[in-house]
C-alpha positions as CSV (number, residue, x, y, z in Angstrom):
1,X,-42.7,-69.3,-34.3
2,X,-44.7,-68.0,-31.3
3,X,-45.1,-71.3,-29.7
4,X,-41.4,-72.6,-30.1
5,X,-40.3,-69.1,-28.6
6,X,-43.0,-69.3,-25.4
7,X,-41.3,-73.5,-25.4
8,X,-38.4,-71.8,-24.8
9,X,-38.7,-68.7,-22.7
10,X,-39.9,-71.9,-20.7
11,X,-37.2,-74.3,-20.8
12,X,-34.6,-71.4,-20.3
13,X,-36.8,-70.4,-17.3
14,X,-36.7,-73.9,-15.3
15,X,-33.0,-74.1,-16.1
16,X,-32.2,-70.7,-14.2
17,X,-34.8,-71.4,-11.7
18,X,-32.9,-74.6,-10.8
19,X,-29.7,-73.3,-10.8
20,X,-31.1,-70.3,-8.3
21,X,-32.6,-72.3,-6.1
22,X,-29.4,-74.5,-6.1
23,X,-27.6,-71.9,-4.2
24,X,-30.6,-70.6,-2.4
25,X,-31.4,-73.7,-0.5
26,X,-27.1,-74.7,-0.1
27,X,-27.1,-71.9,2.1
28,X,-29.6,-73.3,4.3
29,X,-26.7,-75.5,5.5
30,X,-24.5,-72.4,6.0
31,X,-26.8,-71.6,8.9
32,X,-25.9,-72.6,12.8
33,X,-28.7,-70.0,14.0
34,X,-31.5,-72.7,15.3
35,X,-33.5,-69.7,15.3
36,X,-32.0,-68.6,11.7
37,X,-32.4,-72.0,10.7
38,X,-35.9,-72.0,11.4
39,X,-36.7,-69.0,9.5
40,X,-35.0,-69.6,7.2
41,X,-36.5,-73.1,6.5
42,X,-39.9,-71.4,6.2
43,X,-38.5,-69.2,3.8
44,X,-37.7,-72.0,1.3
45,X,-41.3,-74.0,2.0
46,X,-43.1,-71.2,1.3
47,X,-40.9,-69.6,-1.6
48,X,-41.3,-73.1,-3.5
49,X,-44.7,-73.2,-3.0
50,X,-45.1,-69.7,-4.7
51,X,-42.8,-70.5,-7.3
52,X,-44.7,-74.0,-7.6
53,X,-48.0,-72.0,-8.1
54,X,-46.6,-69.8,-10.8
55,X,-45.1,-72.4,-12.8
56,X,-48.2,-74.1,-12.7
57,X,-50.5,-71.1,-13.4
58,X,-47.8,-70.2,-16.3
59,X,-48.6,-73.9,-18.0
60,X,-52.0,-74.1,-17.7
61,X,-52.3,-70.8,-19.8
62,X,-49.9,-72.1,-22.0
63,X,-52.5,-75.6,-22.7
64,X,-55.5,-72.5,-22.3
65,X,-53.9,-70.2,-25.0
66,X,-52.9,-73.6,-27.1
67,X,-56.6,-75.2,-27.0
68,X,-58.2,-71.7,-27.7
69,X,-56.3,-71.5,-30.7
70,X,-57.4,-75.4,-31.5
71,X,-61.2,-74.4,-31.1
72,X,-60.8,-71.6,-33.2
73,X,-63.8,-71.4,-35.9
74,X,-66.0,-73.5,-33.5
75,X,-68.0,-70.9,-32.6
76,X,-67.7,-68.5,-35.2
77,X,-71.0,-66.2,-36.1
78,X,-72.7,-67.8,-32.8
79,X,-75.5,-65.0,-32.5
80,X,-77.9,-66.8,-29.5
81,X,-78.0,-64.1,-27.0
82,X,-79.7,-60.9,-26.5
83,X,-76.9,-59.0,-24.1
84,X,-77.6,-56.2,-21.6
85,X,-74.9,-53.9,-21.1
86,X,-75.0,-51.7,-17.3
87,X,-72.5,-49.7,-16.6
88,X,-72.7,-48.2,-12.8
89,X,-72.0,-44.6,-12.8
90,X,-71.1,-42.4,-9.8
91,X,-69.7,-38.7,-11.2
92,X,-68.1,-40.1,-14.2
93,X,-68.6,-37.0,-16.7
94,X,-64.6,-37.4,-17.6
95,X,-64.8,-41.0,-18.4
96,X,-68.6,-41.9,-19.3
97,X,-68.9,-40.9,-23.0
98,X,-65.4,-42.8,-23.9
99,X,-67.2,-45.8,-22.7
100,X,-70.9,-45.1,-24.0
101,X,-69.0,-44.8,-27.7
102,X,-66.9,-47.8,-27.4
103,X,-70.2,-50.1,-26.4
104,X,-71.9,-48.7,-29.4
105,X,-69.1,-49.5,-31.5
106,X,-69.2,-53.1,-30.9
107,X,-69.5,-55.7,-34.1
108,X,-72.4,-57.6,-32.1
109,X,-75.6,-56.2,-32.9
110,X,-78.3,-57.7,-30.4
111,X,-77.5,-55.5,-27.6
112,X,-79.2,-52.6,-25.3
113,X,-77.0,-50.4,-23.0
114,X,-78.0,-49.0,-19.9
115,X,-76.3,-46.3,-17.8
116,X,-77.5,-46.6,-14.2
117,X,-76.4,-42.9,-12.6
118,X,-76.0,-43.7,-8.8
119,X,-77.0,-40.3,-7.4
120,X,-74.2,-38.9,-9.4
121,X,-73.8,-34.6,-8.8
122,X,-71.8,-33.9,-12.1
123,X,-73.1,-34.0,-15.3
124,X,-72.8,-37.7,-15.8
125,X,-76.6,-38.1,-16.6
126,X,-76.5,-35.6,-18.7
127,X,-74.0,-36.5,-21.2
128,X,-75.4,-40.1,-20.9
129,X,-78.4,-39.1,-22.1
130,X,-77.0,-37.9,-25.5
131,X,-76.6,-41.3,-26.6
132,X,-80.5,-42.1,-26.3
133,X,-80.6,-40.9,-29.7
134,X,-77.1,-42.4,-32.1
135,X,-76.1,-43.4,-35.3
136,X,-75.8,-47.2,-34.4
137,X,-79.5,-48.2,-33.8
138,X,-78.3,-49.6,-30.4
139,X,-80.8,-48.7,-27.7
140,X,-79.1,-46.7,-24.8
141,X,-81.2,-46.5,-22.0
142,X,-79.8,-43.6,-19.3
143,X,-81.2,-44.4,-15.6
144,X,-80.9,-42.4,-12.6
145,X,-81.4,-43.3,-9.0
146,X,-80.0,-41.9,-5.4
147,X,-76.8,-42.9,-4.1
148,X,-76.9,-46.6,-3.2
149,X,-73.7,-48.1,-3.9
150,X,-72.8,-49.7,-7.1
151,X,-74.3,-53.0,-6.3
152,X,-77.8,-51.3,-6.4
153,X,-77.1,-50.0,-9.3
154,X,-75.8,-52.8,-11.1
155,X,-79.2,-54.5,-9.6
156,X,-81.6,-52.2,-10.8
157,X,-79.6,-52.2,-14.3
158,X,-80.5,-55.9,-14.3
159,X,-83.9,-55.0,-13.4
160,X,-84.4,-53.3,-16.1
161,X,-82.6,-55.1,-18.7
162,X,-84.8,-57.4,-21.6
163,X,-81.5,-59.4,-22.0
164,X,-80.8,-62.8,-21.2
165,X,-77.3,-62.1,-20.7
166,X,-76.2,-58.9,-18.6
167,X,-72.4,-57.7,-18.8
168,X,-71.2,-55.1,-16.5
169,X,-69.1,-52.6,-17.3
170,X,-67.3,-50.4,-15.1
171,X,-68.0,-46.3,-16.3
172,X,-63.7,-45.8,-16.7
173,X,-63.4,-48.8,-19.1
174,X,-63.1,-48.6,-23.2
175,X,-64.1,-52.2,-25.0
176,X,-62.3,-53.0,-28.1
177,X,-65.0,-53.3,-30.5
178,X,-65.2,-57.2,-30.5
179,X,-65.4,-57.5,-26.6
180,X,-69.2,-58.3,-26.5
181,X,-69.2,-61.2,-30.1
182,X,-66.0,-63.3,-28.3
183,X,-67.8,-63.3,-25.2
184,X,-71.5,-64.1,-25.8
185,X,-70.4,-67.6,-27.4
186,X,-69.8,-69.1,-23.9
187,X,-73.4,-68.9,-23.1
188,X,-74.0,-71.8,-25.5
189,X,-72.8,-73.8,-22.7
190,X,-75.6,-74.2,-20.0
191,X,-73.0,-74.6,-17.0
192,X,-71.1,-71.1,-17.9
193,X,-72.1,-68.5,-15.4
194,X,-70.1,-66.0,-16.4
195,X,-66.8,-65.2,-18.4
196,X,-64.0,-62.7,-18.0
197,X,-62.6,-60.2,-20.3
198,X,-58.8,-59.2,-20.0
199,X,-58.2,-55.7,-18.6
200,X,-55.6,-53.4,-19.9
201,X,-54.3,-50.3,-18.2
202,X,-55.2,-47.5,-20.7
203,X,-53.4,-44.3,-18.6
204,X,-49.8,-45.6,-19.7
205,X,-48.4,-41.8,-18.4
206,X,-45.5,-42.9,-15.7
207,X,-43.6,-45.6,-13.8
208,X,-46.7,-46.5,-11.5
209,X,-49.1,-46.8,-14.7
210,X,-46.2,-49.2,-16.6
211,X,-45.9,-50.9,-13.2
212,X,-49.5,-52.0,-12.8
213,X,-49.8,-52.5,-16.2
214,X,-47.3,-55.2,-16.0
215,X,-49.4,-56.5,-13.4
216,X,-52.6,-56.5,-15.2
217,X,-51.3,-58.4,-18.2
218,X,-48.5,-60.9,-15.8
219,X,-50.9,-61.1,-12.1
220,X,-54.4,-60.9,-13.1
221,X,-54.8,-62.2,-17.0
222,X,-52.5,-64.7,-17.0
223,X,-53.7,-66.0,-13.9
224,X,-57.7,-65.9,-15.2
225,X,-56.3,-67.8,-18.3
226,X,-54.4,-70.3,-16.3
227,X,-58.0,-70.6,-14.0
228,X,-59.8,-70.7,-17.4
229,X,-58.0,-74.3,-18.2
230,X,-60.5,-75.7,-15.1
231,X,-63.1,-73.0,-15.5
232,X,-62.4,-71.7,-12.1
233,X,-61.8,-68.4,-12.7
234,X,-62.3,-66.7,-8.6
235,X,-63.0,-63.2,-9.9
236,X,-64.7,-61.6,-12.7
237,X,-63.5,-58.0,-13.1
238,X,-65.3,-55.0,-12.5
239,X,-64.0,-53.3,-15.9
240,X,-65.1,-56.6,-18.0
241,X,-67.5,-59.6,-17.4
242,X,-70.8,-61.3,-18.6
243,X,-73.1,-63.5,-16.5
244,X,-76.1,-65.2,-17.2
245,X,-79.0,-63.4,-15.9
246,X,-80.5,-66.5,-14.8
247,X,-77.8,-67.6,-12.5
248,X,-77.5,-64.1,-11.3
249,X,-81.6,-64.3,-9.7
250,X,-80.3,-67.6,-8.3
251,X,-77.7,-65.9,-6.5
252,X,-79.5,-63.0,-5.4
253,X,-78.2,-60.9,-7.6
254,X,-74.9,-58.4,-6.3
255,X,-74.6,-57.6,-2.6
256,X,-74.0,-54.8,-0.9
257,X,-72.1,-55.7,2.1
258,X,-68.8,-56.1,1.0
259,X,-66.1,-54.0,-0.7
260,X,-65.9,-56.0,-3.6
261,X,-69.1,-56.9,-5.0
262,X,-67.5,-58.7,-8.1
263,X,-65.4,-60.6,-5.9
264,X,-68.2,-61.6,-3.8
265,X,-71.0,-63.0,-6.7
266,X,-68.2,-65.0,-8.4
267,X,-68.2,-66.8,-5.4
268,X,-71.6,-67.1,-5.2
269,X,-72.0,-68.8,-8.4
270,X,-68.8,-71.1,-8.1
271,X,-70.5,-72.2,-4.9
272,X,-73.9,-73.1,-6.8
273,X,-71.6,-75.2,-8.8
274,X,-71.3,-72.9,-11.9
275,X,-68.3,-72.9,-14.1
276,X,-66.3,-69.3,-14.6
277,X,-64.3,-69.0,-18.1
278,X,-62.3,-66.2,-19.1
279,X,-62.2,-64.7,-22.9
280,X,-58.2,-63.5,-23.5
281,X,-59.0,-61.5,-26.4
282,X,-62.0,-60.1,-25.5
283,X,-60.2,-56.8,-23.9
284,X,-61.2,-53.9,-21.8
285,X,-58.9,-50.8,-20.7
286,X,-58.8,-49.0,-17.4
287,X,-57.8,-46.3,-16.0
288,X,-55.4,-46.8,-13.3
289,X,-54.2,-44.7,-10.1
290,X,-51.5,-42.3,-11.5
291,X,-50.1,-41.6,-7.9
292,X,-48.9,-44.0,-5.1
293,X,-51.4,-42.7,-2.6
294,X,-54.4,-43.4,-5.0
295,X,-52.8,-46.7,-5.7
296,X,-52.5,-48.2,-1.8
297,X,-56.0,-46.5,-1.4
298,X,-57.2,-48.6,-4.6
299,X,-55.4,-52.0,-3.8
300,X,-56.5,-50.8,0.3
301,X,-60.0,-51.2,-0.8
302,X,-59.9,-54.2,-2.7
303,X,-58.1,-56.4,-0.2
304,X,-60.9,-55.4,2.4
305,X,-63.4,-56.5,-0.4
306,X,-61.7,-59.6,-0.9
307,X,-61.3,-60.4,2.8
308,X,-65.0,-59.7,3.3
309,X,-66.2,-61.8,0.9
310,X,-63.9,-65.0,1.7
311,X,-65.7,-64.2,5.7
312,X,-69.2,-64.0,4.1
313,X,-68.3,-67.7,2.3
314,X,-66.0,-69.5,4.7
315,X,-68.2,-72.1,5.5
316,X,-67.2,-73.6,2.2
317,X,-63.4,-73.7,3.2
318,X,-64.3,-76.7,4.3
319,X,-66.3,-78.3,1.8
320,X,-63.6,-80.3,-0.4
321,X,-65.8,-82.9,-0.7
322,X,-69.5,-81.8,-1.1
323,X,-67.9,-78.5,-3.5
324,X,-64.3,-79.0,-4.3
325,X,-64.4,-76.1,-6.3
326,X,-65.5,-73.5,-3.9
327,X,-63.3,-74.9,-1.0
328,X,-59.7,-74.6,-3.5
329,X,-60.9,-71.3,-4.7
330,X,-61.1,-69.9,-1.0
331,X,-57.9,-71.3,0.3
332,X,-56.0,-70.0,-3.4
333,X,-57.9,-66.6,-2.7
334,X,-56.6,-66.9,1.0
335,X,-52.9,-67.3,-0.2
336,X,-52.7,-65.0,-2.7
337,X,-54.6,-62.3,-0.2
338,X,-52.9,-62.8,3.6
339,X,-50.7,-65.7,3.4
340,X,-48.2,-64.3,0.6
341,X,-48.3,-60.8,1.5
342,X,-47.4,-61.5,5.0
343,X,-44.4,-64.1,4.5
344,X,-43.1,-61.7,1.7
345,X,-42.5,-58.9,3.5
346,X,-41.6,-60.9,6.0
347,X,-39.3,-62.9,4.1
348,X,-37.2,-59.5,2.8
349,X,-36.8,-58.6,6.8
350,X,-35.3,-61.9,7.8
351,X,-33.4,-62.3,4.7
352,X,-31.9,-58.6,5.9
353,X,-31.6,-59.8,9.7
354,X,-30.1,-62.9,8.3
355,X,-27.7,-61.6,6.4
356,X,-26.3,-58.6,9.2
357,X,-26.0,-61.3,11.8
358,X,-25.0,-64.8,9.5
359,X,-22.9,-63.1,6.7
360,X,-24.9,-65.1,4.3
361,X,-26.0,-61.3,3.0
362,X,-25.8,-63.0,-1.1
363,X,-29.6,-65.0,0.0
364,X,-30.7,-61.1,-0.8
365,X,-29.3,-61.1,-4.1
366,X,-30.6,-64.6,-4.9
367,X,-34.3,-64.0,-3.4
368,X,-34.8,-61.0,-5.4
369,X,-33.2,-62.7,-8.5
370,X,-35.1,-65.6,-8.8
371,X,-38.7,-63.6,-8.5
372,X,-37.0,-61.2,-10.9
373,X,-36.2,-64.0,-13.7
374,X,-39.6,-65.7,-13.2
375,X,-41.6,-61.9,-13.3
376,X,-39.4,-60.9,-16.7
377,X,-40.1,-64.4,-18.6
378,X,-43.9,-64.3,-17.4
379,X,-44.4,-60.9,-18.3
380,X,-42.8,-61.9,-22.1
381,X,-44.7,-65.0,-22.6
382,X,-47.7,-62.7,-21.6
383,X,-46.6,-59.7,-23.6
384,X,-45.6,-62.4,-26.8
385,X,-49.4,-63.1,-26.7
386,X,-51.7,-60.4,-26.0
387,X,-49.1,-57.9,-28.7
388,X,-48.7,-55.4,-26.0
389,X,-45.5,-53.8,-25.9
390,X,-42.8,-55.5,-24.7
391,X,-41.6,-53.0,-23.4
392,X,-43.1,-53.5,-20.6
393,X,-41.1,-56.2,-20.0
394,X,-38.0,-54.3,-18.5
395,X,-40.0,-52.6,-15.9
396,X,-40.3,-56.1,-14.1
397,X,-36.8,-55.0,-12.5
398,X,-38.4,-52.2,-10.5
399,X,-41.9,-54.5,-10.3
400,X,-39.3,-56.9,-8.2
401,X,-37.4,-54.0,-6.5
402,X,-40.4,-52.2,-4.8
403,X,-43.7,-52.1,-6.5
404,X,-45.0,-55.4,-5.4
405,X,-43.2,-55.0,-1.7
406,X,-45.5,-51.3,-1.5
407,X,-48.4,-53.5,-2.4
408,X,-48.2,-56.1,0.4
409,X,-47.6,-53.9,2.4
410,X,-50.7,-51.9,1.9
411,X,-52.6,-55.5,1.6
412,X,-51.1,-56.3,5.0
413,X,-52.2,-53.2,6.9
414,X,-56.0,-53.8,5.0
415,X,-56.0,-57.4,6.6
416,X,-55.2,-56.0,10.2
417,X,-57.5,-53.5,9.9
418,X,-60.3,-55.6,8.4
419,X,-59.6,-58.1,11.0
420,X,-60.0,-55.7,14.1
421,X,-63.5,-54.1,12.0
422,X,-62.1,-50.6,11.5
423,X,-64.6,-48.9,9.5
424,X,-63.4,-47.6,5.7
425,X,-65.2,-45.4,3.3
426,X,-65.3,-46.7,-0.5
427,X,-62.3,-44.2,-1.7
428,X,-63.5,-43.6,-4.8
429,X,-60.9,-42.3,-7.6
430,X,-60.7,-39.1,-9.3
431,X,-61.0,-39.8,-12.9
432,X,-58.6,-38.2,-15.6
433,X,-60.1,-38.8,-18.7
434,X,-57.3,-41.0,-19.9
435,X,-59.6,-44.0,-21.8
């Protein structure tokens, strides 16, 4: 029943698409503007390209989601690996405990955790070290260190981990029980790196925590399980994700010299050739910004990250035929992070400009229609799978409206100012509790 209704949502969702974009590109013809023509022309290139991306993202975790289920039982009871758990913690007494219990909790049983405290001045340490001593047998091994950053910390973690497998775990995120079993079994295969978990947003208190965790399930797991279909996923998240400790010395371990250190050795070991899978079910939750400020500082920072890693690796940009993979996953990474943001906002301008001085003012209805029809029937299909409340789904009208328009924009000013070297700080979050 699942299956014929995601069939559907996608059948009904080409149909409406093609009857959209019927109208939206007749108008182009409505145009005498040579200037307005132009733009306008632009607007449709890139617009089908995004829409071309989705649809294809969309179907490949449809086949992902439909061959997962296939393999089902070929793994089961794998036990191979003996997994390392570091979690980097930087004043986390709010959030620390929530995640030091669900770790313990988990069904696999060959496991250490260790809590590296980076110079923390709360009580983080503290309360980590109450777990040295639990009910679960599982070894919990509290470390502390000065300030460093969090890729020291996750370094000396590894350093002083027995494991052949390490997962990192980000000190605000709460593993369902299973997390660590589903995603071990990928190790069997010698050219898996490192897998993905899926994040969920945990703080579901307001519009902006519903907003972004639409986002979470529609923009960043769906696209991971679409990647997952070529074993390309570009970045392992900070909340959720195993690597082979193996490939990690190869790489160098984590860097410091870029905002977003998961970002950055992802792409270290896609460009070693590794493959990158994603785990669907294996499922982490976050705690998100409550409050628009904390989000654009949040989204500021990781668009800096992402920038600065592409820099540190475009030399590969190039490479399509000595590493394919590394050279698509930069120029996807470059879309997605300065391409799209930039002709988005862009587009809603012109489409304003066009439609004061053309009268064509319905291309503003249809523009924010057909991303509206495509968010809504993603965010079902990804709602239908993962059980989360659907909810969820209705709150792609105001993802459309405004949220995602507030997030280019904050990407945009991030690229600008990363391009002319303006010095940022790390803008770490104040932590509510909430997992």
């Amino acid at each position: 029943m699942k299956d014929f209704t995601v069939f559907l949502i996608t059948i009904l969702l080409i149909v409406l698409l093609g009857i959209i974009m019927y109208f939206f590109y007749r108008d182009f013809y409505l145009i005498n503007n040579i200037f307005a023509k132009i733009g306008y022309g632009i607007i449709l290139f890139f617009t089908s390209l995004v829409l071309l991306r989705y649809m294809i993202m969309l179907f490949f975790s449809m086949l992902k989601t439909i061959f997962k289920t296939a393999d089902e039982g070929e793994f089961e009871n794998i036990i191979n690996h003996k997994v390392s758990v570091i979690i980097p913690a930087y004043n986390e007494e709010a959030v620390i405990a929530s995640s030091i219990e669900s770790l313990l909790k988990q069904t696999y049983p060959y496991m250490e955790i260790i809590v590296v405290d980076d110079g923390s001045t709360d009580n983080t340490y503290k309360i980590a070290s109450k777990f040295i001593h639990n009910k679960y047998n599982k070894p919990v091994i509290p470390i502390k260190k000065p300030n460093g950053g969090k890729a020291s910390a996750i370094n000396m973690g590894i350093k002083n981990s027995t494991g052949e497998i390490i997962m990192v775990v980000d000190a605000d995120s709460k593993l369902e029980k299973n997390a660590v079993e589903l995603m071990q079994k990928y190790f069997t295969d010698p050219d898996i790196a490192a897998v993905a978990g899926s994040v969920f947003v945990a703080n579901k208190v307001n519009l902006i925590t519903k907003l972004q965790a639409l986002e979470y399930i529609e923009g960043l797991n769906m696209i991971r399980n679409g990647q997952a279909l070529v074993k390309l996923v570009n970045i392992i998240p900070g909340p959720i994700g195993m690597f082979r400790k193996e490939a990690l010395y190869e790489v160098g371990l984590y860097d410091d010299d870029t905002f977003a250190e998961d970002c950055d050795v992802t792409l270290k070991l896609i460009a070693k050739g590794y493959k990158i899978d994603f785990e669907s079910d294996a499922v982490a939750y976050t705690e998100a910004p409550e409050n628009l400020l904390d989000l654009i500082k949040q989204r500021y920072r990781w668009t800096r990250g992402i920038l600065q890693s592409i820099k540190k690796h475009k030399h590969l940009l190039w490479h399509f035929k000595i590493n394919p993979a590394a050279s698509i996953t930069l120029w996807y990474m470059l879309f997605e992070g300065i391409f799209w943001p930039f002709i988005d906002v862009w587009t809603n301008i012109f489409i304003i400009y066009l439609a004061l001085t053309s009268g064509v003012s319905i291309l503003i209805f249809y523009w924010w229609l057909m991303f509206t029809i495509v968010d809504m029937a993603g965010a079902f299909y990804c709602l239908l799978v993962t059980g989360e409340d659907l909810s969820l789904m209705f709150y792609a009208v105001f993802y459309r409206l405004f949220f995602i328009t507030i997030i280019n924009i904050a990407k945009i000013l991030a690229t600008i100012e990363e391009w002319f070297g303006i010095e940022m700080s790390w803008g770490k979050l104040e932590r509510k509790g909430r997992i």
